[in-house]
C-alpha positions in Angstrom: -15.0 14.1 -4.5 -12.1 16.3 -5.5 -9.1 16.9 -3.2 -6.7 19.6 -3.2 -3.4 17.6 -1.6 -1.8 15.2 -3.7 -2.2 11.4 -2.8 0.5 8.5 -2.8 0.8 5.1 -2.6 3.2 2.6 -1.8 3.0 -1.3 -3.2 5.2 -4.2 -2.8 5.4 -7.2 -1.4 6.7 -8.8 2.2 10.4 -6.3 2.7 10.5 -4.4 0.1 11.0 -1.3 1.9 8.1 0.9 2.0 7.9 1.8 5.3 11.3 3.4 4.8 10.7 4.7 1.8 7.9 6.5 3.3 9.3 8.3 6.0 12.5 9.4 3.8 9.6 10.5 1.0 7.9 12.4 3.4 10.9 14.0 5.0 11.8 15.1 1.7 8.3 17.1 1.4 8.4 18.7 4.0 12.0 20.0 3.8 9.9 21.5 0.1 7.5 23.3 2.6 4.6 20.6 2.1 2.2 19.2 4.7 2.4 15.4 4.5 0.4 12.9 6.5 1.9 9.3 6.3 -0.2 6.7 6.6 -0.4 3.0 6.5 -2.8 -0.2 5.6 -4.7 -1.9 6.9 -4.7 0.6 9.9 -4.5 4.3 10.0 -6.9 4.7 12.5 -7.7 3.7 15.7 -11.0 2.1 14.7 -9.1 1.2 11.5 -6.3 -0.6 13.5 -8.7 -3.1 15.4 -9.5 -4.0 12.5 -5.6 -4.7 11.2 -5.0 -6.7 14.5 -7.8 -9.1 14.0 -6.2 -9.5 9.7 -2.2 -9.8 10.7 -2.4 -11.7 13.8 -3.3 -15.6 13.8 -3.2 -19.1 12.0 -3.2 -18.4 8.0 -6.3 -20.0 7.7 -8.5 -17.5 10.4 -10.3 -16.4 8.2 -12.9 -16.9 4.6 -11.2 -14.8 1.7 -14.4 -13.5 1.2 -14.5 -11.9 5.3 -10.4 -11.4 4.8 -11.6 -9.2 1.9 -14.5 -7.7 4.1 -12.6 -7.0 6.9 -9.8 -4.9 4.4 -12.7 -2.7 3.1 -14.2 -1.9 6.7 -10.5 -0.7 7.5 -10.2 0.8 4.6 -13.7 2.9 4.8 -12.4 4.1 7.9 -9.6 5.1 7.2 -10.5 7.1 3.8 -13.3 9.1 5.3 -12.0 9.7 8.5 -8.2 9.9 7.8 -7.2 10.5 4.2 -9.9 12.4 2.5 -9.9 15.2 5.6 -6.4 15.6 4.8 -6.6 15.7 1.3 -9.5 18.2 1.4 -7.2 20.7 3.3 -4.5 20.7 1.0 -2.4 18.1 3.1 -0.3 15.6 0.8 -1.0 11.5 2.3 1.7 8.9 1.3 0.5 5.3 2.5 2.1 2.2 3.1 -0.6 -0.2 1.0 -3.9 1.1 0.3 -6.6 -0.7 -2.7 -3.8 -2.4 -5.0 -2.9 -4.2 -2.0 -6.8 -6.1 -2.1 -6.2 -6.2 -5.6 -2.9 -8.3 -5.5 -3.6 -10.5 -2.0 -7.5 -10.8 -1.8 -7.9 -10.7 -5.8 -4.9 -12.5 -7.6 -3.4 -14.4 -4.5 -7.3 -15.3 -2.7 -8.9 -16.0 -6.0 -11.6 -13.1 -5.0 -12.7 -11.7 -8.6 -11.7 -7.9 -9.4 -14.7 -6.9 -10.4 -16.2 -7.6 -7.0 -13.5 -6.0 -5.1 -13.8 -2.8 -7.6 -17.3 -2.4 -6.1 -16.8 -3.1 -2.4 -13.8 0.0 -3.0 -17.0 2.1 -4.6 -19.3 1.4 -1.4 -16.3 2.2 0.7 -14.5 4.8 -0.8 -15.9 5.7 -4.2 -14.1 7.0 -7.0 -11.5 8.7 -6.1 -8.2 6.7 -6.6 -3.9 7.9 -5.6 -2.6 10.2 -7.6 0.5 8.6 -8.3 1.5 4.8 -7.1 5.1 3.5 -6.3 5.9 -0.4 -6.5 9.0 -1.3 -4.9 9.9 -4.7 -6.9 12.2 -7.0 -5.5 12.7 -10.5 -5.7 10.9 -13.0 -3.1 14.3 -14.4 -1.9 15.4 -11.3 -0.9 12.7 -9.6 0.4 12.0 -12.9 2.3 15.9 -12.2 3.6 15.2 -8.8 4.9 11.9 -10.1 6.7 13.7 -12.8 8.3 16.4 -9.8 9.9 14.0 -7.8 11.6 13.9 -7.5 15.1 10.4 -7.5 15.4 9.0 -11.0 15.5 6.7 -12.1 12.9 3.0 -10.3 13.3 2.1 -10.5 9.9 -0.7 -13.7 9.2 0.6 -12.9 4.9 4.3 -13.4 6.1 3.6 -17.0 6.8 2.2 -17.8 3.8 3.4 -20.3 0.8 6.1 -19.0 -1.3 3.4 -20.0 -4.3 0.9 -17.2 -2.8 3.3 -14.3 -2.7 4.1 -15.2 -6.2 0.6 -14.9 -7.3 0.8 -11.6 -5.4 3.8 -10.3 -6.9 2.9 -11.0 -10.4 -0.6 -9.3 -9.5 1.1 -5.9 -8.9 2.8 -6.2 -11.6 -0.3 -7.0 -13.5 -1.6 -3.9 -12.1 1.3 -1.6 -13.0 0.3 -2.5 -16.5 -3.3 -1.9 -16.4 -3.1 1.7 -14.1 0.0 2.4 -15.7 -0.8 6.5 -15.6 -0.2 6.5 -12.0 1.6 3.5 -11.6 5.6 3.2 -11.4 7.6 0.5 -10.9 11.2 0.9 -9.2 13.9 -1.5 -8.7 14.0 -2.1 -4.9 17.0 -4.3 -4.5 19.3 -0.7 -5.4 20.6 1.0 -2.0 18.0 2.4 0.3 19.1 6.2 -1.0 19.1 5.8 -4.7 15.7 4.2 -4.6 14.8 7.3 -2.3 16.2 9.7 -5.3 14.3 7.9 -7.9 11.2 8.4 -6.3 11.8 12.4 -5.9 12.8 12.9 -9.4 9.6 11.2 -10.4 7.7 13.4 -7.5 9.4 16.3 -9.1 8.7 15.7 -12.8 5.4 14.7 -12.1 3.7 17.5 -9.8 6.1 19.8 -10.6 7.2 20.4 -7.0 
């Protein structure tokens, strides 16, 4: 499946900024003239974003890694076929918040789930098209841990909860990945200010698509 818009992804662990870095990437696009959709995971749609309820919300232990793992690729069907790949195909550029390295790192290094088997639940549910490009926001668990803790929001997240142990097995997963998809992956430093990581990412945006 070829697309015409370019597609980008976010990665990181629990506050390392992506939602922000998101928006100000998007903003940034569009002041360059380009259509952007930004997205997030799991979610993205509304069938999409049942789905994310029943995986954030609740005890730790809800659910089997193998359904946990499941339930991300149902979302994540939905969301490709009916959200992302649409856009894509008319020329429209998507930035999300998480997408497949995110099951790599949580279901697959953190769960214990083998890669291999969650590199063919992506081909049933997406297929073979993977982001363009791939931003991991790296930043120590104390401190992302620190800006979690200051939202205003309450706690929705059932992977906020969990042992520090588990989001260091995620942590050095992405990292891990970053090494073996490192054509599209790049890894930024996310405990600089909030604008210079924001600058980083354009230059990179810039050098790579020429934009």
């Amino acid at each position: 499946m070829s697309t015409l818009g370019k597609f980008i992804t976010f990665e990181g662990g629990e506050g390392a900024g992506k939602s922000t870095q998101c928006t100000l990437l998007a903003s940034h696009l569009k002041d360059k003239g380009i259509d952007v959709l930004v997205t997030r995971e799991p979610g993205g749609t509304p069938s999409a974003e049942m789905i994310r309820k029943l995986l954030v919300e609740g005890d730790i232990n809800r659910w089997q890694s193998s359904t946990e793992a499941l339930l991300m690729f149902a979302a994540r069907s939905e969301h490709w076929h009916t959200r992302i790949h649409p856009a894509l195909q008319k020329g429209t550029w998507v930035i999300s918040d998480r997408f497949v390295d995110s099951s790599y790192a949580y279901q697959g290094y953190a769960r214990g789930i083998p890669l291999e088997q969650l590199e063919k639940l992506y081909q049933f549910a997406v297929g073979s098209v993977y982001p363009d490009l791939t931003f991991f926001l790296n930043i120590p668990l104390n401190q992302g841990f620190e800006r979690v803790r200051n939202r205003v929001t309450s706690y929705e997240e059932r992977f906020e909860k969990e042992a520090l142990s588990f989001h260091e097995k995620v942590q050095n997963g992405f990292l891990d990945l970053a090494k073996k998809f490192k054509e599209r992956y790049i890894v930024e430093d996310a405990t600089r200010s909030i604008h210079v990581i924001a600058q980083s990412l354009q230059n990179e945006i810039h050098r790579r698509f020429s934009i």
